[in-house]
C-alpha positions in Angstrom: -132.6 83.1 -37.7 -135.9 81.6 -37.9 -135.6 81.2 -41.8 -132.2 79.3 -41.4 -134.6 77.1 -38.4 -137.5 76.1 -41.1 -134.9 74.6 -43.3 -132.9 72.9 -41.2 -136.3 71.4 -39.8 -138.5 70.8 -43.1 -136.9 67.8 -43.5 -137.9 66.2 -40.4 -141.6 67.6 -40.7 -141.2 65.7 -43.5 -140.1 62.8 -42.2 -142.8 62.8 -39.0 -145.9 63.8 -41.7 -144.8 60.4 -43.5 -144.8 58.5 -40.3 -148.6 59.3 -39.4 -149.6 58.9 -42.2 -147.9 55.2 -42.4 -149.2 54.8 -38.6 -153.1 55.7 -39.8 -153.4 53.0 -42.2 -152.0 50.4 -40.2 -154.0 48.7 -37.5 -153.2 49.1 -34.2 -151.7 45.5 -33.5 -149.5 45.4 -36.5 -146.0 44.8 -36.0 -144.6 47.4 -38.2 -147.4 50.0 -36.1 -145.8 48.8 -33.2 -141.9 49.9 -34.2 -143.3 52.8 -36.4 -145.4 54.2 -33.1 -141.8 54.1 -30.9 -140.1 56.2 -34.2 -142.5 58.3 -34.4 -141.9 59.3 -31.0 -138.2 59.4 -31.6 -138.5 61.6 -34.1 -140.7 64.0 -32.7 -138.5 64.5 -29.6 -135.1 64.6 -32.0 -137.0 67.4 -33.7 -138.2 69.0 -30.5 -134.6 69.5 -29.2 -132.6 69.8 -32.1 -131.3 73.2 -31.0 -129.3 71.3 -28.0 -127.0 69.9 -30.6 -124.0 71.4 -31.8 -124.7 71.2 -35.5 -128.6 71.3 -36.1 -128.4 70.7 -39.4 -126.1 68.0 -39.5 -128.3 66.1 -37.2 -131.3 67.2 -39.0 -129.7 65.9 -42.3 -128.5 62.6 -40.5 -132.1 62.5 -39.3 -134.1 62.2 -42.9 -131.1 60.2 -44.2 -131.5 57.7 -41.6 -135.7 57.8 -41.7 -135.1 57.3 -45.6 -133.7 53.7 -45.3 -136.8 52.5 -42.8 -139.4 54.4 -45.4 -137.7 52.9 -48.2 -138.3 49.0 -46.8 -142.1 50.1 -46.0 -142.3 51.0 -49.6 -140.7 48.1 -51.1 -143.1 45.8 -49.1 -145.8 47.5 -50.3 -144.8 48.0 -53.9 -144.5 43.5 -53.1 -140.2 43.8 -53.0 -138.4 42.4 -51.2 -137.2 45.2 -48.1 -133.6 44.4 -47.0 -132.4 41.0 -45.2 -132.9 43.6 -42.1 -136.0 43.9 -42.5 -137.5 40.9 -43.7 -138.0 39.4 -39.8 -140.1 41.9 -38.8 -142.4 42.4 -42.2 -142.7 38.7 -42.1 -144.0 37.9 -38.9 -145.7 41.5 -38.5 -149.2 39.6 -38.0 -147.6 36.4 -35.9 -149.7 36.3 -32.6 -147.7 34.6 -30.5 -145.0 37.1 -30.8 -145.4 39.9 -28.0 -145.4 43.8 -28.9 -141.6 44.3 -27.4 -140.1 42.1 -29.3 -142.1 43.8 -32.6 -140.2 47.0 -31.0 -136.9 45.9 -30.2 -137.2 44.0 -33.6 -137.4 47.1 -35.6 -134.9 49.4 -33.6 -132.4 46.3 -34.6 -132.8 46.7 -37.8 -133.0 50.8 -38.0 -130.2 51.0 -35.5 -127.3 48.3 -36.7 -128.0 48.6 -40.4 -129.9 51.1 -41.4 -127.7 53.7 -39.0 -123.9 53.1 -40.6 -125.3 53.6 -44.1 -127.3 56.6 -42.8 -123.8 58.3 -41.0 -121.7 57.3 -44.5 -124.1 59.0 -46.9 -124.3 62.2 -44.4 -120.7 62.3 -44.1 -120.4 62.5 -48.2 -123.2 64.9 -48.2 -121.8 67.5 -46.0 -118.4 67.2 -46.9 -117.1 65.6 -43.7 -115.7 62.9 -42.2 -117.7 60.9 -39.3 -115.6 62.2 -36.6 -116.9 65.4 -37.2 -120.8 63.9 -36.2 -119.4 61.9 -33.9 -119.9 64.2 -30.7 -123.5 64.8 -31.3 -124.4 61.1 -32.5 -123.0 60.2 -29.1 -125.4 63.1 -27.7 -128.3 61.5 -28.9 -127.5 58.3 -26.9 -129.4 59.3 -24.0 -132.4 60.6 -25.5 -132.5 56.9 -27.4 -131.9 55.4 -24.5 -134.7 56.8 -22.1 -137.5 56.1 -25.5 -136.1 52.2 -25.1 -136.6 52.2 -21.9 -140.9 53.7 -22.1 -141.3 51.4 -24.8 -140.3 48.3 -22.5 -142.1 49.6 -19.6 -145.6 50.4 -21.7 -145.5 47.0 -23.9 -144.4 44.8 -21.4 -146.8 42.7 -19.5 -148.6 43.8 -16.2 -147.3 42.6 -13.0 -150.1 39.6 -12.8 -148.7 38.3 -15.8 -144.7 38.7 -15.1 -144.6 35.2 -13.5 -145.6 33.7 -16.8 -143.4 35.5 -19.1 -139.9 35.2 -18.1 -139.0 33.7 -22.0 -140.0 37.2 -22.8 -137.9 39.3 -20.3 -134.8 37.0 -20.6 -135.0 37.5 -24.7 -135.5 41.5 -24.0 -132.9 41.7 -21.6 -130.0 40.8 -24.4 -130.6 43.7 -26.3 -130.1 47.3 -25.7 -130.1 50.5 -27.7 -126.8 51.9 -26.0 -125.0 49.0 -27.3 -126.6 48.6 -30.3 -125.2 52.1 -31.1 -122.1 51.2 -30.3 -122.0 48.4 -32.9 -123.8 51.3 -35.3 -120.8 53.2 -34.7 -117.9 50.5 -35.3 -119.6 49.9 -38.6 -119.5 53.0 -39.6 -115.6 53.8 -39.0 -115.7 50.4 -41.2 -117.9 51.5 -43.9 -115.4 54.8 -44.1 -112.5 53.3 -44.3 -113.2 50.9 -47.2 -115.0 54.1 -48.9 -112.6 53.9 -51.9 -113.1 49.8 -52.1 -116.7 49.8 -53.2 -116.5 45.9 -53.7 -115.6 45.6 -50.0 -117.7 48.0 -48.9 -120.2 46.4 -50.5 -119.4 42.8 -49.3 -119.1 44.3 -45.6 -122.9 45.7 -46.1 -124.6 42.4 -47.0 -122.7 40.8 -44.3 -124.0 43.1 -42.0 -127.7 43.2 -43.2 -127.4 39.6 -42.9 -126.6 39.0 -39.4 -128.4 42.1 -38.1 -131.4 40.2 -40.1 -130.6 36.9 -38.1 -130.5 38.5 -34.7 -133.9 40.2 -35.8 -135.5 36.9 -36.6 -134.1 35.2 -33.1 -135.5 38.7 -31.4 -138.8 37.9 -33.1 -138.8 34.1 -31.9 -143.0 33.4 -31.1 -143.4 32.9 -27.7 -146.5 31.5 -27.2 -147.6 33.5 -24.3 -151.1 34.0 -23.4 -153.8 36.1 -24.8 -157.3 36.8 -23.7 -159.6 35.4 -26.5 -160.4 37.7 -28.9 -157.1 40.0 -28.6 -155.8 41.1 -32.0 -152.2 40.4 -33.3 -149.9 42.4 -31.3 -152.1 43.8 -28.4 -149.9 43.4 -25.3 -151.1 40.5 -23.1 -153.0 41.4 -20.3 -154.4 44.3 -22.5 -158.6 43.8 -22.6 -159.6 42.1 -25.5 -159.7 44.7 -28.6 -157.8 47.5 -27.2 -154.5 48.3 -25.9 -153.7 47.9 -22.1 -155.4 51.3 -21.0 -154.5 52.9 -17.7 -153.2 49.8 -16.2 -150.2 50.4 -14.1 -146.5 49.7 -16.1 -144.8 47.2 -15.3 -141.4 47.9 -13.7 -138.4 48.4 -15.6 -136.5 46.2 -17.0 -132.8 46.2 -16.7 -130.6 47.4 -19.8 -128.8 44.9 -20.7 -124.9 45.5 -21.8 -124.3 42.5 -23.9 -122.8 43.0 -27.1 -125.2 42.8 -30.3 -124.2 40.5 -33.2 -122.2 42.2 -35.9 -119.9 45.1 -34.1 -118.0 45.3 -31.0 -118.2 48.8 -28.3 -116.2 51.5 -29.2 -114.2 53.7 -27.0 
């Protein structure tokens, strides 16, 4: 038993080694350190309760698969590629100070979520010899767990309660976006992306389209703000944070409402 548990979770050790050690050499106020941070945490807690699922290793397979897309557009930036449409909004304006830390995050789970995701579930799916029906019960599980990590992300980045006043651009551009949905659209894609398995030339047509608008909802997620920073305050440090750090132990601000709008490119299934 705990032979058949190392395998099943080598591949996520994997996964979390390669996140640290993307994490170390970034610094702090990046905006790729800021979404890599928030799936780093993801990932740990996926691979601290993998057991409550009902197929481990399924999830655990889904897991690198899906971690694979995200490392591949961080190596494709480095090798000086282009990453995917997806991707380009938030490795573009990575360094833009006048775009807040939540919207770096919220960026990035757009991305990982509504593009990366579908492709992710497909290539399990053909992995394991199954169709995505089969995952369906504990991608669904995992909702939750995605849904409270949102939800700490928005309440550490956002501003503190001094500063809410002044930032209501930034709450109202939050406020349209939500993981719970954005899995939903995930999901619609991929009964797509299944069904038009044996028309690789639509299939293929259907994934540009989608790494397209996802990539045009990223860019309008990542809209610059202009909200204020104390002088001195790196690229990405949340405002109100002292100059050169992050916020400390200042008090979170309170949470934000979830929104339940609809993302661009998928509609909720039921």
């Amino acid at each position: 038993m705990a032979g058949t548990h190392t395998r099943i979770t080598n591949g996520v050790d994997g996964v979390i080694r390669r996140l640290r050690v993307i994490g170390a050499g970034l610094p702090p106020g990046d905006g790729v350190a800021v979404f890599n941070r928030m799936y780093l945490t993801v990932t740990e807690t996926v691979r601290a309760r993998l057991g409550e699922f009902s197929d481990p290793g399924a999830v655990a397979e889904l897991d690198v698969l899906f971690a694979g897309r995200y490392l591949l557009a961080v190596d494709a930036v480095a090798g000086g590629r282009r990453p995917p449409a997806c991707w380009r909004p938030l490795f573009g304006l990575r360094a833009d100070p006048e775009v807040h830390p939540v919207q770096f995050a919220l960026a990035g789970m757009n991305a990982h979520i509504q593009h990366d995701l579908p492709l992710a579930v497909v290539d399990a799916c053909r992995r394991l010899g199954c169709g995505p029906e089969q995952l369906a019960a504990d991608y669904h599980r995992i909702n939750g767990l995605l849904a409270g990590v949102e939800a700490e992300v928005r309440e550490q980045l956002m501003p503190g309660p001094d500063l809410l006043e002044r930032v209501e651009p930034l709450t109202h551009r939050i406020g349209a976006w939500s993981v719970d949905a954005a899995r939903d659209a995930a999901w619609s894609s991929v009964r797509v992306l299944w069904e038009l398995r044996g028309l690789p030339g639509a299939a293929a047509a259907f994934t540009a389209t989608l790494d397209g608008a996802v990539g045009l909802l990223g860019r309008a997620l990542l809209a610059p703000l202009g909200l204020p920073r104390p002088a001195g305050t790196p690229a990405g440090t949340p405002t109100g944070a002292p100059a050169g750090g992050a916020a400390g132990g200042a008090a979170p601000a309170g949470r934000l409402p979830l929104a339940r709008s609809r993302p661009a490119g998928g509609a909720r299934s039921r």
